[in-house]
LOSESE-245972 format. One record per residue (C-alpha): residue number from 1; x, y, z. Coordinates in nm, 3 decimals, decimal comma. Each point is the difference from the previous one (the first is absolute). Last residue first. Layout:
BEGIN
<atom NUM; <X; Y; Z>>
...
//
This chain:
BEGIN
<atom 131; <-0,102; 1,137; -1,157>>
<atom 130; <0,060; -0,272; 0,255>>
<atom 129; <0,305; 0,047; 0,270>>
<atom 128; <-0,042; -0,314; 0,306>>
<atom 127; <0,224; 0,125; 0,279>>
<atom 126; <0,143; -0,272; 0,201>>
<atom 125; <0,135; -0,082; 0,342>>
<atom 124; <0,252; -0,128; 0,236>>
<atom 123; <0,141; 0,016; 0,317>>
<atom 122; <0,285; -0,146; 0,170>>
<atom 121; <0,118; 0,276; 0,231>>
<atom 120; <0,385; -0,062; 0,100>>
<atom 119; <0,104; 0,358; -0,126>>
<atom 118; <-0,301; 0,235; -0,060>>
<atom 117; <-0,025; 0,017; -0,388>>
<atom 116; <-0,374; -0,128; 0,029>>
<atom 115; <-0,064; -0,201; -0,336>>
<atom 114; <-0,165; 0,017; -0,399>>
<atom 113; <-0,057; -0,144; -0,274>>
<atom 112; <-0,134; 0,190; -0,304>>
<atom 111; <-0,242; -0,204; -0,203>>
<atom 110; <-0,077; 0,083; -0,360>>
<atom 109; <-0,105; 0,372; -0,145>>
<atom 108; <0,280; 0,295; -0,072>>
<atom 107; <0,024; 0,326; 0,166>>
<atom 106; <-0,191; 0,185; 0,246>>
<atom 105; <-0,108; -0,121; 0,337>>
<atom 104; <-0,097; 0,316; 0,207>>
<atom 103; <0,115; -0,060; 0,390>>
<atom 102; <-0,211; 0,149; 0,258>>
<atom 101; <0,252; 0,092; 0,290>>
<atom 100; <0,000; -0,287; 0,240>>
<atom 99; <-0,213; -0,056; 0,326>>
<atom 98; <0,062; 0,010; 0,348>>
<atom 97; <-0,059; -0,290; 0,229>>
<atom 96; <0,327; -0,108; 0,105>>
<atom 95; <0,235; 0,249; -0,215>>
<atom 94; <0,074; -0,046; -0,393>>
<atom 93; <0,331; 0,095; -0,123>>
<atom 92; <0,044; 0,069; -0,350>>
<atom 91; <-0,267; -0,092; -0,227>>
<atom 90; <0,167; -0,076; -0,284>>
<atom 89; <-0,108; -0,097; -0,373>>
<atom 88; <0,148; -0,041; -0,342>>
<atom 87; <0,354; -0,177; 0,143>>
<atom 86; <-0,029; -0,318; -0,121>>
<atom 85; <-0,040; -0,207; 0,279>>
<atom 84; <-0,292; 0,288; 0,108>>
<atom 83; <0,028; 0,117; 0,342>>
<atom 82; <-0,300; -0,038; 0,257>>
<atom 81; <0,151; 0,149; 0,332>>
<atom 80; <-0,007; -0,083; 0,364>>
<atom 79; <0,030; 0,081; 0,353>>
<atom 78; <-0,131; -0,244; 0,269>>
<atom 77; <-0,352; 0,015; 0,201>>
<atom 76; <-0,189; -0,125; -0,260>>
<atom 75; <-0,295; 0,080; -0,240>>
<atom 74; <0,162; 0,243; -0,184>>
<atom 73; <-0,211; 0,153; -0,306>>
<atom 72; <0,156; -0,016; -0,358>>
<atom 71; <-0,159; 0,230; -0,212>>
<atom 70; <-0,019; -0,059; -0,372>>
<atom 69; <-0,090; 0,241; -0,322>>
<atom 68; <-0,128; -0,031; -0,347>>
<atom 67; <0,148; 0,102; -0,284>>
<atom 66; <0,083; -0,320; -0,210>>
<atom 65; <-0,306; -0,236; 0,125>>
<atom 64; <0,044; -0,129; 0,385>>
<atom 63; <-0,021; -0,401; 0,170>>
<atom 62; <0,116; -0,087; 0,307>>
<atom 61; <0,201; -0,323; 0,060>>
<atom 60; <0,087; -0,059; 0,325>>
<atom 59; <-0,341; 0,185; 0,132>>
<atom 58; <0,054; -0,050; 0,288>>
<atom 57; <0,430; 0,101; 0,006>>
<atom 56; <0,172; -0,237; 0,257>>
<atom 55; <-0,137; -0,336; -0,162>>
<atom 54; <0,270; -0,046; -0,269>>
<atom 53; <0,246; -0,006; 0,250>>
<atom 52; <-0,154; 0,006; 0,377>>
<atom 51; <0,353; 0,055; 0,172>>
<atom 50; <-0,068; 0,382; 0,072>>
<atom 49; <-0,301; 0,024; -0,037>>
<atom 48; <-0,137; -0,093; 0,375>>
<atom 47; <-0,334; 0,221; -0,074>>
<atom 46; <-0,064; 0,026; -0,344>>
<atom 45; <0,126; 0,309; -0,264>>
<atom 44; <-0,339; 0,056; -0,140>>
<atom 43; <0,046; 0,130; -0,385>>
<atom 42; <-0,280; 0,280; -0,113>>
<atom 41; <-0,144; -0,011; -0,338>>
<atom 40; <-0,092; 0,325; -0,215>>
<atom 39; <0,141; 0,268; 0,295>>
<atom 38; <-0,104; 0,268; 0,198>>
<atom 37; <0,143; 0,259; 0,121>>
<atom 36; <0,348; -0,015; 0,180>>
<atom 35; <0,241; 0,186; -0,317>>
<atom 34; <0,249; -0,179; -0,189>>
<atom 33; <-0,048; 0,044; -0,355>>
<atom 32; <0,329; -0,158; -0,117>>
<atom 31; <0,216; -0,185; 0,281>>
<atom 30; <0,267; -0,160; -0,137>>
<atom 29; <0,027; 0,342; -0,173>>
<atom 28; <0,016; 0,175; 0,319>>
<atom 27; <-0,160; 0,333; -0,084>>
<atom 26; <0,249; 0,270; 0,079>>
<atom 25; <-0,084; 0,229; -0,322>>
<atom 24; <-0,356; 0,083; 0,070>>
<atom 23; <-0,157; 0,113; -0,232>>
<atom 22; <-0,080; 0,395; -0,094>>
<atom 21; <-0,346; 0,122; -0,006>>
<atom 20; <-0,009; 0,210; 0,332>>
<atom 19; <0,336; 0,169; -0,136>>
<atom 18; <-0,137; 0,103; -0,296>>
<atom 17; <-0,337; 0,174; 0,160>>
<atom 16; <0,239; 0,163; 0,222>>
<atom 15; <0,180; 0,168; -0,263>>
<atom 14; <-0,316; 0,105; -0,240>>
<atom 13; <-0,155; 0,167; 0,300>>
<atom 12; <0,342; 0,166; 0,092>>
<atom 11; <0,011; 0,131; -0,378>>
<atom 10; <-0,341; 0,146; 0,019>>
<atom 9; <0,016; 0,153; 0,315>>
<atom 8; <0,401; 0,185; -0,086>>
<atom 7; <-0,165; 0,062; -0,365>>
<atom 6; <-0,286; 0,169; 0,205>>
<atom 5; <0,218; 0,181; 0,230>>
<atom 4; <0,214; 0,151; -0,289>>
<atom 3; <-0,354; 0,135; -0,205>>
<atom 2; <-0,132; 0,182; 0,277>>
<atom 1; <-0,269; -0,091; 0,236>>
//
């Protein structure tokens, strides 16, 4: 092998390894760490949510640490989504039993409120942040 076709191996080696390590730039930032393994806590969406309020998500207040991740699993037959009030989380749609992207909770602790952004659906529930 002479010396061009090595540098020619050598560089492509170095080239793909780069691009294997790069992130990925399209993340949703409502959406940070998405991804369908598994989670810390999982959220039920309940059967008949829509007008359930603060019983639509079981648990309706789950509890995480700073880093940890949620799923929110769809228990009914209706589309919805678990979006924070403050903008720090969305699921985006949610299909009749399908499951959200896992959701890492970063940020500051306290309670974050949350509600399905689906026009006329009065649900509620609450995401309990401890260090």
């Amino acid at each position: 092998m002479n010396q061009t076709t090595r540098l020619v191996l050598s560089l492509t080696a170095v080239l793909g390894l780069a691009a294997g390590c790069g992130g990925d730039n399209n993340k949703n930032p409502m959406n940070p760490g998405g991804g369908g393994g598994p989670a810390d806590v999982t959220v039920s969406i309940v059967s008949n949510a829509m007008n359930a309020g603060a019983n639509a998500y079981s648990p309706d207040t789950a509890t995480v640490q700073v880093g940890q991740t949620i799923k929110w699993t769809n228990n009914d037959a209706m589309t919805h989504t678990a979006t924070a009030d403050a903008g720090s989380f969305n699921t985006g749609s949610i299909g009749g039993g399908s499951s959200s992207s896992v959701i890492t909770i970063s940020g500051a602790t306290g309670v974050r409120a949350y509600h399905c952004s689906v026009a006329g659906h009065n649900m509620q529930g609450w995401v309990k942040v401890t260090p």
